[in-house]
N, C-alpha and C positions, 0 to 999 in steps of 0.2 A: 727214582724218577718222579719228574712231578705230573701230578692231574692237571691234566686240560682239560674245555670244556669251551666248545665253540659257539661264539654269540648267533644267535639266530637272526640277526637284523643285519648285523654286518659282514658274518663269515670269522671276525678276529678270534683266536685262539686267546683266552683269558685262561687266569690261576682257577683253578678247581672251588678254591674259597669267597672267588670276586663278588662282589653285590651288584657291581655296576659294569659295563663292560670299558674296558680303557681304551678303545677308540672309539664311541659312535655314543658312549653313556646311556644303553641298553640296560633297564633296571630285571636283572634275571628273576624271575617268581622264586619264593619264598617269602618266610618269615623271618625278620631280621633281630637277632636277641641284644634288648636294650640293655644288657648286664654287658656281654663280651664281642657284640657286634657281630659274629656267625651268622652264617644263611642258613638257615633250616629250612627242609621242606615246609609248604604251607602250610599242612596236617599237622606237624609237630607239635605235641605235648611240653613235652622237656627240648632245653637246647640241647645240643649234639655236644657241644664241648664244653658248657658249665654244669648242665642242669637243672638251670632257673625254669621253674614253671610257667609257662604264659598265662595268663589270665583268662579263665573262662569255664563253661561247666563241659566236664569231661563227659560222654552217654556211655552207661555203664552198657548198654547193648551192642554198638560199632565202636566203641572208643575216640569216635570224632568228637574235635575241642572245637564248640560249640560259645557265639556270645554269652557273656553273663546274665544277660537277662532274656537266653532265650528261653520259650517256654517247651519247642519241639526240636529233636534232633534235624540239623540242616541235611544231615546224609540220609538217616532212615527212614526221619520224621517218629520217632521214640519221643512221647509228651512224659515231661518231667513232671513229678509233683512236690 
């Protein structure tokens, strides 16, 4: 059977994988892998179906992927050195 997953703007029942919703072009939250195109949670490390790693510095405290140049974790606030 396939996943659905209902657009929140419009009510349309889209594929489980959609980026964008096919009637009302609802862009769903995540992060989109420039390697194989998958929606991955926002949070996401690795993509779900290649395992390309996103760019950025991992906090060895929360695990949250954090910009390159940031200097403090966005979720814990964990200062990098």
């Amino acid at each position: 059977m396939l996943a659905l997953k209902r657009c929140p703007s419009c009510g349309h029942l889209n594929k489980d994988d959609a980026v964008y919703c096919e009637r009302c072009r609802y862009r769903f939250p995540g992060k989109v892998c420039k390697v194989c195109g998958h929606l991955n949670p926002e949070d996401a490390v690795y993509c779900e179906m290649c395992r390309y790693k996103f760019p950025g510095k991992v906090c060895k405290v929360c695990g949250h992927l954090n910009p390159v140049d940031a200097n403090y974790c966005e979720a814990c606030r964990y200062e990098f050195v």
